[in-house]
N, C-alpha and C positions, 0 to 999 in steps of 0.2 A: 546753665552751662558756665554762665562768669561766673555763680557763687562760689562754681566747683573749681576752676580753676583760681580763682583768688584765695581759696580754702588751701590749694595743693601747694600754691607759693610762699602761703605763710606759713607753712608747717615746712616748707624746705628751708626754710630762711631761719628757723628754727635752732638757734646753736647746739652745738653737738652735746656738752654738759646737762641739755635738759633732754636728752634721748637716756630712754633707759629701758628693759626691758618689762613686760609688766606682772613678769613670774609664772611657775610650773603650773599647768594645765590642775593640778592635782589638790598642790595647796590652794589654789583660789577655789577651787567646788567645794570644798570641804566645809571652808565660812559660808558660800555661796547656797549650799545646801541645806546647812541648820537655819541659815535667815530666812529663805523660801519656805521652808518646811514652817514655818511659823509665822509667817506674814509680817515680819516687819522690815524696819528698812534701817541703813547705814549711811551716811553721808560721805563713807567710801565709795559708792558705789551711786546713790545721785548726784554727789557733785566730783565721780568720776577723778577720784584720788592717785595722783604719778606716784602713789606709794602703798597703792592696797595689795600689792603682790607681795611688796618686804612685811607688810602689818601681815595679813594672811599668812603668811610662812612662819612668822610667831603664833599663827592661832590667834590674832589682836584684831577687834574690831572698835569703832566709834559708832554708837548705835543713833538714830536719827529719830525722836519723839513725833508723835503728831501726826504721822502720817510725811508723805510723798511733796506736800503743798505748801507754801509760803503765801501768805498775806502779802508780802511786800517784794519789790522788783528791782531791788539791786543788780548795777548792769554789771555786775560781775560773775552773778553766779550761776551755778549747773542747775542748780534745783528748780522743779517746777514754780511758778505762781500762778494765782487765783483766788478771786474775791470769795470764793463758798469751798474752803476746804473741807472734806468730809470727817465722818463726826467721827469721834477718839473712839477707841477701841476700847471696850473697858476690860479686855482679856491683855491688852501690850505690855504692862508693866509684868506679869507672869510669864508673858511667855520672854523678852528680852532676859528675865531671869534666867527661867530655863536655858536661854543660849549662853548666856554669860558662864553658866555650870557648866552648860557638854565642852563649851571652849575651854575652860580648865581654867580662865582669867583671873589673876589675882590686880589686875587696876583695869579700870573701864571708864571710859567718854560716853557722857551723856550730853546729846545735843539735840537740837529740835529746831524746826522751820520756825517764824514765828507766826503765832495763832491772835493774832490783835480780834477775830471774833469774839474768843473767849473771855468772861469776865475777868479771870487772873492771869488770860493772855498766855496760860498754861501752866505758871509756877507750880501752883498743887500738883502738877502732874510729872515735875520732875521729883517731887519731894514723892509722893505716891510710888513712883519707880525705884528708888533708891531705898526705900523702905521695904518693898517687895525684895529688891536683889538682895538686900541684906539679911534676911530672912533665909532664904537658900544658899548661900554664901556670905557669911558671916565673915571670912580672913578678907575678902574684894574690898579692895579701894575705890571709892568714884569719886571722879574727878566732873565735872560738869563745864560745857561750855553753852552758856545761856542768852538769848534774847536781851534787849535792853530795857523792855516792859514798861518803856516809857520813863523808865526811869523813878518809878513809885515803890516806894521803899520797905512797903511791905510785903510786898510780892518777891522782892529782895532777897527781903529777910528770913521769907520763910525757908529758902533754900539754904542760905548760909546757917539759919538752924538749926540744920538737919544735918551741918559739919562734913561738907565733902571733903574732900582730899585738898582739891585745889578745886577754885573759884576761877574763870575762864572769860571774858566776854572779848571780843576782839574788833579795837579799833579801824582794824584794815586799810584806812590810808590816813593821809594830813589832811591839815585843817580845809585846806583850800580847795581839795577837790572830794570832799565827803560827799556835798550836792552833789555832781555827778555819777559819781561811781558807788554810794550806799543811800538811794531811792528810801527815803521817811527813816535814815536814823539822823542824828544827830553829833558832833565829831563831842559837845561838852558834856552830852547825853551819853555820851557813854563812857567817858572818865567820869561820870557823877557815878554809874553802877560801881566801878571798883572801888569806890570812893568810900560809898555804902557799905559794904560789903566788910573792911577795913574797919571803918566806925562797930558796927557790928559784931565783929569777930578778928579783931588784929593778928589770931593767930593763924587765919586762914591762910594760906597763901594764894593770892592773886596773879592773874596769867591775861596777858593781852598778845595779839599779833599784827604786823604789816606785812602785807601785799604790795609789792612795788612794781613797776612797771607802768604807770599810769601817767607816767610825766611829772611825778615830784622829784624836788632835788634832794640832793645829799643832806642842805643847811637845814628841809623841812621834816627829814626823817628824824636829824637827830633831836628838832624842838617836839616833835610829839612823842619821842623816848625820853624829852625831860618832864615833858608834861604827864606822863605815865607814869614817872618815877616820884614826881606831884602829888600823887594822889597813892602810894608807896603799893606803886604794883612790882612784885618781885623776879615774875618770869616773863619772858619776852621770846615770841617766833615773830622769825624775817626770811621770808622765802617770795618767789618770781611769781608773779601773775601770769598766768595761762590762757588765752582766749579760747574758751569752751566752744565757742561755732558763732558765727559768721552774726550772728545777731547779739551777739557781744560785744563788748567793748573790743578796740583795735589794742594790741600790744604797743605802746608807747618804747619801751625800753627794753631791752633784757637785759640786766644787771650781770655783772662775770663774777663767777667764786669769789675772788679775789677782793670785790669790792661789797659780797656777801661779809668776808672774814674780816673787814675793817670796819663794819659797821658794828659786828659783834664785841666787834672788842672793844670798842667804844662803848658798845651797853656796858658790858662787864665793867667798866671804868666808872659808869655810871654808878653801879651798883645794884646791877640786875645780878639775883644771886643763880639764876639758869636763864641761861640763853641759846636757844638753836637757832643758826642764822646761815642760809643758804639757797642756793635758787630750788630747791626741791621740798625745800621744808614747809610742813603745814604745822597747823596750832596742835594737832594732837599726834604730832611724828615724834616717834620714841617717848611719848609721856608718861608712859610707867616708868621710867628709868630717874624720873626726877620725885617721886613719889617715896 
């Protein structure tokens, strides 16, 4: 009964800017239907997205690789963890296909739990996917947001090989609190991906994100948008952290619009050539628009 009423408090306490509705009964079954109907999953819908109503009303989904399960326990997020995730599907990459077709998509998110079981910790299996979707939809753009794979540069490469649209991995906080809030990543570990990435293929365009709320300040957001800018990553998402439930991290901050639109524009000054930055924005909110 306290969880529940500590639960009830902090969602009243909850400013009014991050209420929103979560959209028509009609368009949500619609993705919710073809995803079911084919067994795979969205990171809409496991890490429980304040914007799968506005993506579903466009027909847009960000499809979620691997299964349901994360190796690793970042105290932020919606998605399950577990030491024995179960074994890949070798039907998922055809049938994401096939949904990517009935949705009509001409740009799509490819993302994935991370599988540190796997020998290539799953690289092959986004390149495997994107290969399939192109196949059946040859005008689709994919965009990818990827694991940090340790940061091994062939596992990297083989994706950036395979020439997404845009290259994805996302920082999610500063330097100072990665230990706490992203459980086995690493904050250089993961400017070393885009970094990669870059070396590899300069024409790619690279995409990073922050999550705030966690008790960083203003001076530490903007040294890890320089240090992103470092390693010439070109897109940037700044949107509000959410505490998913009661065994999550506590909301530290809620950030107002306002100090959303002045951070953005300081990327932009920076010389991030796209930046969404707002308390509702996630890495793959409106990202066909930048494609």
């Amino acid at each position: 009964m306290k969880a529940e009423r500590n639960n009830k408090s902090e969602i009243a306490a909850m400013p009014t800017w991050l209420r929103r509705p979560i959209g028509k009964a009609s368009e949500l079954s619609t993705v919710q239907r073809i995803i079911k109907q084919r067994q795979i999953h969205t990171i809409c819908e496991e890490g429980r997205c304040p914007n799968r109503g506005e993506c579903y009303a466009q027909k847009t989904a960000t499809f979620l690789l691997m299964g349901p399960t994360c190796t690793r326990s970042c105290a932020f997020c919606q998605v399950d963890k577990g030491h024995a995730p179960m074994p890949l599907d070798p039907e998922e990459p055809k049938k994401v296909a096939e949904a990517v077709q009935m949705l009509g998509l001409r740009y799509v998110v490819l993302t994935s739990v991370a599988r540190d079981d796997l020998s290539d910790q799953g690289a092959g299996w986004f390149v495997k996917t994107m290969e399939v979707i192109r196949q059946l939809n040859p005008e689709t753009q994919i965009e990818v947001l990827t694991p940090d794979f340790y940061g091994e540069r062939q596992r990297i490469a083989a994706i950036a090989n395979a020439k997404p649209a845009c290259y994805n991995h996302n920082i999610e906080t500063v330097r100072r609190l990665t230990g706490p809030v992203r459980r086995g990543a690493k904050y250089d570990r993961s400017l070393l991906v885009l970094q990669i990435v870059k070396e590899i293929d300069p024409t790619i365009p690279t995409k990073s994100g922050l999550m705030l709320g966690h008790g960083e300040t203003v001076e530490e957001v903007i040294e890890t948008m320089a240090d992103l800018r470092k390693v010439k990553c070109d897109r940037l998402t700044i949107g509000q952290y959410m505490r998913p439930s009661l065994e999550h991290l506590p909301v530290q901050k809620y950030w107002t619009p306002a100090e959303f639109d002045k951070l953005g524009a300081i990327a932009k000054e920076m010389g991030f050539s796209h930046v969404r930055s707002g308390p509702l924005v996630r890495s793959s909110y409106h990202a066909g628009e930048e494609g």
